[in-house]
C-alpha positions in Angstrom: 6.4 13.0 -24.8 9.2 11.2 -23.8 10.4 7.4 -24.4 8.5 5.6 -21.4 10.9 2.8 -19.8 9.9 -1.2 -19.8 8.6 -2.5 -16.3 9.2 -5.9 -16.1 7.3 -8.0 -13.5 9.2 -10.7 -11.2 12.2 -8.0 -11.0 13.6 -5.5 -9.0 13.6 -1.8 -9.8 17.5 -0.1 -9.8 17.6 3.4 -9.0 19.6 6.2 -10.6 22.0 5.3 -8.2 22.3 2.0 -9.3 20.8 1.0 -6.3 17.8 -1.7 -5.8 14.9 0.8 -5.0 13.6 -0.1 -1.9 10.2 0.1 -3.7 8.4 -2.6 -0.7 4.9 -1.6 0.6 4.8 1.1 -1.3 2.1 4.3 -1.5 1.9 5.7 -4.4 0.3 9.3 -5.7 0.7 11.6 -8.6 2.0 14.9 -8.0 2.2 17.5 -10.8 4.1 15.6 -13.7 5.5 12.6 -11.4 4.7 9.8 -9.5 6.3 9.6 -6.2 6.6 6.6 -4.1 7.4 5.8 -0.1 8.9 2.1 0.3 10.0 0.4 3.1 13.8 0.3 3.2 14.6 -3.5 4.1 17.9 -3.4 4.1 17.7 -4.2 7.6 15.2 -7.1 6.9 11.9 -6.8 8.9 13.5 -4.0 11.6 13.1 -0.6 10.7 15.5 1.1 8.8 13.8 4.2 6.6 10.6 4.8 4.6 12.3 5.6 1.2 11.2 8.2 -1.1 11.4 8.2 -4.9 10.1 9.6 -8.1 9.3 8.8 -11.8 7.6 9.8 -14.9 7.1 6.5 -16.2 6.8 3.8 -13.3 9.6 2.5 -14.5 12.6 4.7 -14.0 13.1 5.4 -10.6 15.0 9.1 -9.3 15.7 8.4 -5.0 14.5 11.8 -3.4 16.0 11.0 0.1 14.6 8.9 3.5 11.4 10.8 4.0 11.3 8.9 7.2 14.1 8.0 9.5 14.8 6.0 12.6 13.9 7.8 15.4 12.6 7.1 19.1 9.5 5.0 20.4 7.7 3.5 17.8 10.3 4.2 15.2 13.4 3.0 16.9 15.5 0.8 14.8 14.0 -2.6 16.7 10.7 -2.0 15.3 7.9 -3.0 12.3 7.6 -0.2 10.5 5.0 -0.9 7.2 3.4 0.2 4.9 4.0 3.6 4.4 0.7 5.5 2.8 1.4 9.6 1.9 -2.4 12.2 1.7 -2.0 15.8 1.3 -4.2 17.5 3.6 -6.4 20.3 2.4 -4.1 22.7 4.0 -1.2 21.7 1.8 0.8 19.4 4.5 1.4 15.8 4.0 0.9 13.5 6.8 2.2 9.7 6.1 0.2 6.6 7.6 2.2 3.7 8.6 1.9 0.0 10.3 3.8 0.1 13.8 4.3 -2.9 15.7 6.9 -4.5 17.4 9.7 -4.5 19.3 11.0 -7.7 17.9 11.5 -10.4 19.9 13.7 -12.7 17.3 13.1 -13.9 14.0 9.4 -11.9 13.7 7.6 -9.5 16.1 4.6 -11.2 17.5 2.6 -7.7 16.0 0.5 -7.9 19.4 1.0 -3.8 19.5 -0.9 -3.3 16.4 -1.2 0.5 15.8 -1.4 2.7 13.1 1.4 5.7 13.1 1.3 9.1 11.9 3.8 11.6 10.8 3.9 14.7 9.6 5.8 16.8 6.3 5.9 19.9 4.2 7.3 18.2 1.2 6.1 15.0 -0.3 9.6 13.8 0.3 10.0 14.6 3.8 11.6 15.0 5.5 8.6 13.8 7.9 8.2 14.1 12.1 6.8 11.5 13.3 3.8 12.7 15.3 1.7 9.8 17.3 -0.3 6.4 17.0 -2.9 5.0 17.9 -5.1 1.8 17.8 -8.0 3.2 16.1 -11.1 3.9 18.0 -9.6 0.7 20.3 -9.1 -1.3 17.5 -6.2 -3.7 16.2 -4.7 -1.9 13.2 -1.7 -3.9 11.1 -1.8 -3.5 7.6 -3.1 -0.8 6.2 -4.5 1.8 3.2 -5.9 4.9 2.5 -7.9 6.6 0.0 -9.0 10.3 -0.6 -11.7 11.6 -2.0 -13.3 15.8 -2.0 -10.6 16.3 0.6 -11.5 13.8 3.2 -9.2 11.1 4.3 -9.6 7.6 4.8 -8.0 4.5 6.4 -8.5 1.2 5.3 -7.1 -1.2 8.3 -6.8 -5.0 8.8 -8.1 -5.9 12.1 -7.6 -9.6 12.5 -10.2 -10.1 15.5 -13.0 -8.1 13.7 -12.3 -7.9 10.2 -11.3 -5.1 7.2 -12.3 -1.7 8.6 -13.1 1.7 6.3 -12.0 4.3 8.8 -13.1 8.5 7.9 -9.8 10.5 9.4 -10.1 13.6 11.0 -9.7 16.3 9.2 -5.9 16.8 10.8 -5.2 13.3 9.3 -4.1 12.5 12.1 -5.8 10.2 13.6 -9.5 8.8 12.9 -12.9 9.6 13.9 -15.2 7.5 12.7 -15.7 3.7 11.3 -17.4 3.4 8.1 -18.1 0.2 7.4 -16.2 -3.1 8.5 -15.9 -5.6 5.9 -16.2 -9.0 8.2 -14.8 -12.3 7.7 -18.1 -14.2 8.5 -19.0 -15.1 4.5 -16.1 -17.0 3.8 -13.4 -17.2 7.1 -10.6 -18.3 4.7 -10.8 -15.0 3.1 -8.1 -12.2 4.9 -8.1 -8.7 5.0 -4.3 -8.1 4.5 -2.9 -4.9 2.6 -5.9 -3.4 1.4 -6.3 -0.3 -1.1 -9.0 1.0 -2.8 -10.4 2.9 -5.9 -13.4 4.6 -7.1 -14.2 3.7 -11.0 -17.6 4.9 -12.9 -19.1 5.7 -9.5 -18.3 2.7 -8.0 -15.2 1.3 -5.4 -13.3 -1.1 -5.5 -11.8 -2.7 -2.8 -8.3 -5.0 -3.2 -6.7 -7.2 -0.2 -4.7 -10.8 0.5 -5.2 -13.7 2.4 -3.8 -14.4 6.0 -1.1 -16.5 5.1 2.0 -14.6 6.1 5.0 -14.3 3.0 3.6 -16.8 1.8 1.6 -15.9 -1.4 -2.3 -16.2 -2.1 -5.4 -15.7 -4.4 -5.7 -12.1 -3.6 -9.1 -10.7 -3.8 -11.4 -8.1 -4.1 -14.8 -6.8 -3.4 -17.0 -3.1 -5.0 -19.7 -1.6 -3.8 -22.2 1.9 -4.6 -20.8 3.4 -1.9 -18.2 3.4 0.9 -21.3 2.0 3.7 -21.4 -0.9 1.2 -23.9 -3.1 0.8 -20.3 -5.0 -0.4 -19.9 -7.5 -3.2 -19.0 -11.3 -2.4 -15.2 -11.8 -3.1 -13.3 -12.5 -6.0 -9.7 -13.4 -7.3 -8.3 -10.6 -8.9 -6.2 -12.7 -11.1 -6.5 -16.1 -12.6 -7.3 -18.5 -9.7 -4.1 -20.9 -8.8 -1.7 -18.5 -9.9 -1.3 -16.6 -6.3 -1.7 -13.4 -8.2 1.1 -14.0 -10.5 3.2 -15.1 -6.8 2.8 -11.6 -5.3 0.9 -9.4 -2.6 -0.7 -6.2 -3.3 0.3 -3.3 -1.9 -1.5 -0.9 -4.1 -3.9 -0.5 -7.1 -3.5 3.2 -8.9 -4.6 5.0 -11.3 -2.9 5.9 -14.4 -4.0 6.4 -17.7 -7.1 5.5 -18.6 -6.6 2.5 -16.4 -4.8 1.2 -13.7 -1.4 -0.3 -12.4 -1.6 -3.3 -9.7 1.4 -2.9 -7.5 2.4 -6.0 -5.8 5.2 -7.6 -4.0 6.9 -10.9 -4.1 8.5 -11.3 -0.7 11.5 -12.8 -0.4 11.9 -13.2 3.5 15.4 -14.7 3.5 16.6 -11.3 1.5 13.5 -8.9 2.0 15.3 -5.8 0.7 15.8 -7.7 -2.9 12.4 -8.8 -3.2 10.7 -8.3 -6.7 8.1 -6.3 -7.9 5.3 -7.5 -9.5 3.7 -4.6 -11.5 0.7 -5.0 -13.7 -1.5 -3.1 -15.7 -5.1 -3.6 -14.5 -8.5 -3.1 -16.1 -12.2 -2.7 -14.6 -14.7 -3.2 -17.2 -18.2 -4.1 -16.5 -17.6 -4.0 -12.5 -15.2 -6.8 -13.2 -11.8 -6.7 -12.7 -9.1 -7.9 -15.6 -5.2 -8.8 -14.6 -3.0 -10.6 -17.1 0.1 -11.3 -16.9 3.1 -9.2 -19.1 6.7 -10.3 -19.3 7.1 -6.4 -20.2 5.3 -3.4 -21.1 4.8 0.4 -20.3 2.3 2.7 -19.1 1.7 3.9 -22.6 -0.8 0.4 -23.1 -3.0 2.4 -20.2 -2.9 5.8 -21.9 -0.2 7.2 -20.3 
């Protein structure tokens, strides 16, 4: 096995270009022998620019595959909020890529009162992709957003500020949704947000990750489990030490790797969004609890890998 290369949290990742990797958002999935990622290119700050695509077989080292996604028309015109980018394979073999649309912007931020979830579609995991449609699902607000896949079926995890966290099944296209879940409301504890959720299954339970509603600014991020994807779903709890703001980041994804798993997180920088750092952690569920530490550096081998 090849030497894995040193993540170290609070940085940026540089490409084999010598680039910054524009590694913001992210999705993440395994395929064959490499991870690939899809990032939200900010070199544009908040406007769209591209949905970047990259590969590694360490997490650490970082090959650029291309712009799976490019500026287009409509909902991806270079004015626009594009976030979030989240890759499935369908069972047919396809890959369709879920995003967060909003906008235009009207000055410093968009006012995110359009609030739907985008779809695109691909042969290749690096695209190039066609952007396809969106939709407010089943008439709902959708801004940030997740998914998770499990026996072939698809699944959309979207923050819905007036109603709360909704678990939305996909059709079977992908492309757009069919049915709610379960909705994850905000009437326990209001402070609690719904922001950038993802979600795992571990020893027949999920897990449920998300952050607080307080814009770049950072927070306690949280998370929930239940037996099932209906719930019944646990009270909330801090995913890291409480008062550290979850080591000053926002989650974006947790994934498995290894015999554990790797919080992905991002530490905005709104005045220079396309140099903000990762924050990259290796995360551990034992005894339905959930166990982040903090690393100055360390590789994917400590999880197995």
């Amino acid at each position: 096995m090849a030497e894995r290369g040193t993540i170290a949290p609070g940085r940026v990742f540089v490409d084999d270009r010598g680039r910054t990797a524009q590694l913001h958002g992210i999705g993440l999935q395994r395929i064959g022998d490499r991870w690939f990622a899809w990032g939200e290119d900010k070199t544009a700050g908040d406007r769209f620019t591209a949905v970047a695509c990259y590969s590694s077989d360490d997490l650490a080292r970082w090959r650029y595959e291309g712009d799976a996604l490019t500026v287009g028309d409509g909902d991806i015109a270079a004015d626009r909020v594009v976030e979030r980018p989240k890759v499935l394979q369908r069972p047919d073999g396809r890959w369709v890529m879920l995003l967060h649309v909003d906008g235009p912007v009207e000055g410093e931020r968009g006012d995110y009162a359009y609030a739907r979830v985008g779809f695109a579609i691909g042969d290749r995991p690096e695209g190039p992709f066609t952007y396809v449609r969106s939709e407010r699902p089943l008439g709902n607000l959708s801004r940030d957003i997740g998914v998770f896949q499990e026996d072939g079926v698809g699944y959309l995890l979207s923050e819905d500020r007036d109603h709360g966290l909704h678990i939305y099944r996909l059709r079977e296209d992908h492309l757009g949704v069919e049915s709610v879940v379960a909705t994850l409301l905000q009437q326990a504890n209001p402070a609690i947000g719904y922001e950038s959720p993802t979600l795992v299954e571990h020893a027949g339970r999920y897990f449920l990750f998300g952050s607080d509603l307080t814009g770049w600014g950072m927070n306690d991020n949280m998370y929930t489990s239940a037996p099932a994807l209906e719930g019944p779903w646990d009270p909330w709890r801090a995913i890291a030490p409480v008062g550290t703001h979850t080591f000053e980041s926002q989650v974006s994804v947790v994934a498995p790797v290894g015999d554990g798993y790797v919080y992905i997180g991002d530490r905005w920088d709104p005045s220079h969004l396309a140099e903000s750092p990762a924050v990259w952690l290796p995360l551990r569920i034992r005894d339905g609890r959930v166990q982040l530490q903090w690393r100055d550096e360390w590789t994917i081998a400590e999880l197995g890998a």
